[in-house]
N, C-alpha and C positions, 0 to 999 in steps of 0.2 A: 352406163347407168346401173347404179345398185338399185336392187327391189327388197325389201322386207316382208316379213312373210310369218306367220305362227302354225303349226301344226298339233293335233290333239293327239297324243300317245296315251298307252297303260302309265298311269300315275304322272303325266308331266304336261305342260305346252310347253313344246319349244320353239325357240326364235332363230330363223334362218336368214339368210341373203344369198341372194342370188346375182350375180354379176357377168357380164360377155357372152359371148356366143361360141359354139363347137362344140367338141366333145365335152360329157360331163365332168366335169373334176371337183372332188372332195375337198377338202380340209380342214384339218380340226385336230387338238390338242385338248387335256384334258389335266388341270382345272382350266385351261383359256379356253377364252370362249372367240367369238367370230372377231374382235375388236384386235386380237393380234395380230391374227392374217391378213388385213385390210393392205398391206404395203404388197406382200407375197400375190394376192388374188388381184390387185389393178394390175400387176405385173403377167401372171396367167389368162387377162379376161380379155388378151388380145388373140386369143386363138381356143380358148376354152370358159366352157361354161362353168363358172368357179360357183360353189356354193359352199359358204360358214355357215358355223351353226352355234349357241350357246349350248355344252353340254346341258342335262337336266341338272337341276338348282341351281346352274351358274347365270351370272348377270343376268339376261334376260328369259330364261329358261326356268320357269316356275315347275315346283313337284307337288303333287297333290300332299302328300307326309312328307313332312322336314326330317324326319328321323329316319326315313330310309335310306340304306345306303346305296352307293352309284358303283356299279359292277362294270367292267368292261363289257359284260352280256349283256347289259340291260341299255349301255347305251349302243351298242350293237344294232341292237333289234330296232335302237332309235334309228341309224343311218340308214339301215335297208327301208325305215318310212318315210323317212327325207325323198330317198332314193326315187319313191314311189311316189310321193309330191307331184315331183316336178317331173311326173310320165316317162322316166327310163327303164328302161332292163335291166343296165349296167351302168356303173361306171368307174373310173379310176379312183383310187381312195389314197391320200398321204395323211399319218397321220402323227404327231408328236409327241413325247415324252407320254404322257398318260394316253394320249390322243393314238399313239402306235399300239397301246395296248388293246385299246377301241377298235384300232383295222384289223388287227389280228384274229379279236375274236368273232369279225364281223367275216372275214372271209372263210372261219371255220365254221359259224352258224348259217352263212348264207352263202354259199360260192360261188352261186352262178349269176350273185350278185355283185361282182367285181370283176375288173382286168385285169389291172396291174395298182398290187397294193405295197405301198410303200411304208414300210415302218421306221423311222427316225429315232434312233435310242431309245429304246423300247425298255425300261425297266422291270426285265424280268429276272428279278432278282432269285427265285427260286432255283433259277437255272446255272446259278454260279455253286463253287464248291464249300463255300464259307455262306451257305443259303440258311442256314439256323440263327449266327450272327448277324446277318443281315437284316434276317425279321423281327431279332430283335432291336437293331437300331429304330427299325420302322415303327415298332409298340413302346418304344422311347419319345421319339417325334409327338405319337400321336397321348401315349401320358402327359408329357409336359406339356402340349395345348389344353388338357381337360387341367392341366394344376394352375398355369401360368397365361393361359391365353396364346391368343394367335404370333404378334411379336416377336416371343421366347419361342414357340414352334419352327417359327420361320426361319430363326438363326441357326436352329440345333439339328431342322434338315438341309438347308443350304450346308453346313457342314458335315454332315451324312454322307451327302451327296456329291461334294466335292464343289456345289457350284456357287460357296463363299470367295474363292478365289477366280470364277471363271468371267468374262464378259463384264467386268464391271465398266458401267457406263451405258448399259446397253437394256433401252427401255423393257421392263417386265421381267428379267434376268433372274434376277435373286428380290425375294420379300415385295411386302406391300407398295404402290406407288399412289394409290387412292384409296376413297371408302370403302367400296364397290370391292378393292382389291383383299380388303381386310373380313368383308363379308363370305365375299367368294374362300378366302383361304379358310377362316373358320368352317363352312361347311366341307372342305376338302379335309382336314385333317381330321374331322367329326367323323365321317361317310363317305369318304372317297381311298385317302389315303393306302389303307389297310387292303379293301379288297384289289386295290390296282395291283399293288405289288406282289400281290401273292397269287394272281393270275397266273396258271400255266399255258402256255399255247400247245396247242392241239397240233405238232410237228407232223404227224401223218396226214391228218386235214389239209394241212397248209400245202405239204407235199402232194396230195392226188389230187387238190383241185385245182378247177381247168384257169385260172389264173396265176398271174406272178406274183410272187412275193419278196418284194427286196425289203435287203434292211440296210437303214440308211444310219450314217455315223457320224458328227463332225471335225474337221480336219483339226479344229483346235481342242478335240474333248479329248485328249488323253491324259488329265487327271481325275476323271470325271467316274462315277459310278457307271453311270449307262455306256462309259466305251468299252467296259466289261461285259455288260450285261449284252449289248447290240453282237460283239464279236461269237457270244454264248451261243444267242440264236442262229447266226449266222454260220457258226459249226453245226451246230443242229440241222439248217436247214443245205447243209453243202454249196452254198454259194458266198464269194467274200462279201463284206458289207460295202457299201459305195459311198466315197466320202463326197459331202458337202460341205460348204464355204461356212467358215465358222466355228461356234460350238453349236451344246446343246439350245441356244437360242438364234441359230445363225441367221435365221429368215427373215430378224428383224435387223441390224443393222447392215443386210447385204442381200437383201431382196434381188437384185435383178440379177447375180450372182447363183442364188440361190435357186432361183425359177428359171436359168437356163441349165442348171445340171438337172431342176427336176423334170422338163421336156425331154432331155436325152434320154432319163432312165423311163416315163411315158413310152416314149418311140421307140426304144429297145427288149424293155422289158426287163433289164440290167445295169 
């Protein structure tokens, strides 16, 4: 049984689910919101307590200001209140493309609020050696949404990004698929875009504290920006990256795939 749920943050409510029982486990991506995990977490909620969540502004996740922007800290600060919702200490956190940027900075802001944090092609683009060109691809994306609209944004970062040619066919992959998806993107390329990308992770944090930090890669993203960015961190942090089924959206068309390599990396810590 899923349960629904709202919580009151600094500047947002946001909308959770709660699903299965055992240990707590995370998930979350960022601009998706809980709607794409839904195949990934029936598949988890038979041995873990899965909870999604809408980041703030997204689908169901209202922000007091539309004009603020969405920082990996700020929604950070959001999961350690999740966390605290639903009565833990801790819990295991995975999180995706933006969503990895979230666990990152959530294990350097909060450590002893985590186990085993899994980062999934982590877009940290600062961390490559062409990091100047890159940010300006990213002030490109987000120019052409303020000249052109969301559409034209969508085409010109899926090509940024590499993921015009990745998973096509595979629900949420590349550009809009609803309204909701066209609302959500506009405020992503407004207020979210810019500051994900330019996140740096806090590589001594990640390293002293008392949880794990993997970073996770997909087996099919090697055209991709983020198998650059993922392998970046993962020299940083001295551990190789762990491939999963897929690309960078593999969790949807390969769910159960997907959530038995993320149980091994749970129970090992690697």
């Amino acid at each position: 049984m899923t349960t629904t749920h709202t919580l009151d943050v600094p500047g947002a409510r946001l909308r959770y689910e709660v699903r299965g029982a055992g240990p707590l486990l995370l998930l979350m991506g960022s601009p998706m919101g809980a709607a794409a995990f839904e195949l990934l977490a029936d598949e988890l909620a038979n041995d873990h307590t899965v909870l999604t969540h809408d980041p703030r502004g997204i689908s169901g996740s209202q922000v007091h200001d539309p004009d603020e922007d969405s920082t990996p800290e700020k929604r950070a600060d959001d999961v350690a209140a999740l966390i605290d919702a639903v009565g833990a200490e801790s819990a295991d956190v995975f999180g995706t493309s933006g969503g990895a940027m979230t666990v990152l900075a959530l294990a350097a802001r909060h450590p002893g609020r985590v186990r085993t944090v899994v980062a999934h092609e982590p877009p940290v683009l600062e961390l490559l050696p062409d990091a100047d060109e890159q940010r300006a691809g990213v002030d490109d994306v987000v120019d052409t949404f303020h000249r052109h609209g969301p559409m034209a944004a969508f085409a010109k970062f899926a090509a940024h990004s590499g993921l015009d040619t990745e998973e096509q066919g595979s629900p949420g992959a590349v550009g809009p698929s609803s309204e909701q998806d066209l609302v959500d993107g506009a405020r992503f390329f407004a207020h979210e875009l810019r500051a994900t990308t330019r996140y740096v992770p806090d590589v001594d944090a990640l390293t002293a504290g008392p949880g794990s930090v993997v970073v996770g890669i997909g087996a099919d993203s090697g055209g991709l920006q983020t198998f650059r960015t993922s392998h970046a961190l993962a020299g940083r942090l001295g551990e190789p990256p762990v491939e999963f089924p897929g690309g960078h959206t593999g969790f949807l068309p390969y769910p159960e795939e997907f959530a038995r390599v993320l149980r091994k990396v749970l129970s090992t810590g690697s």
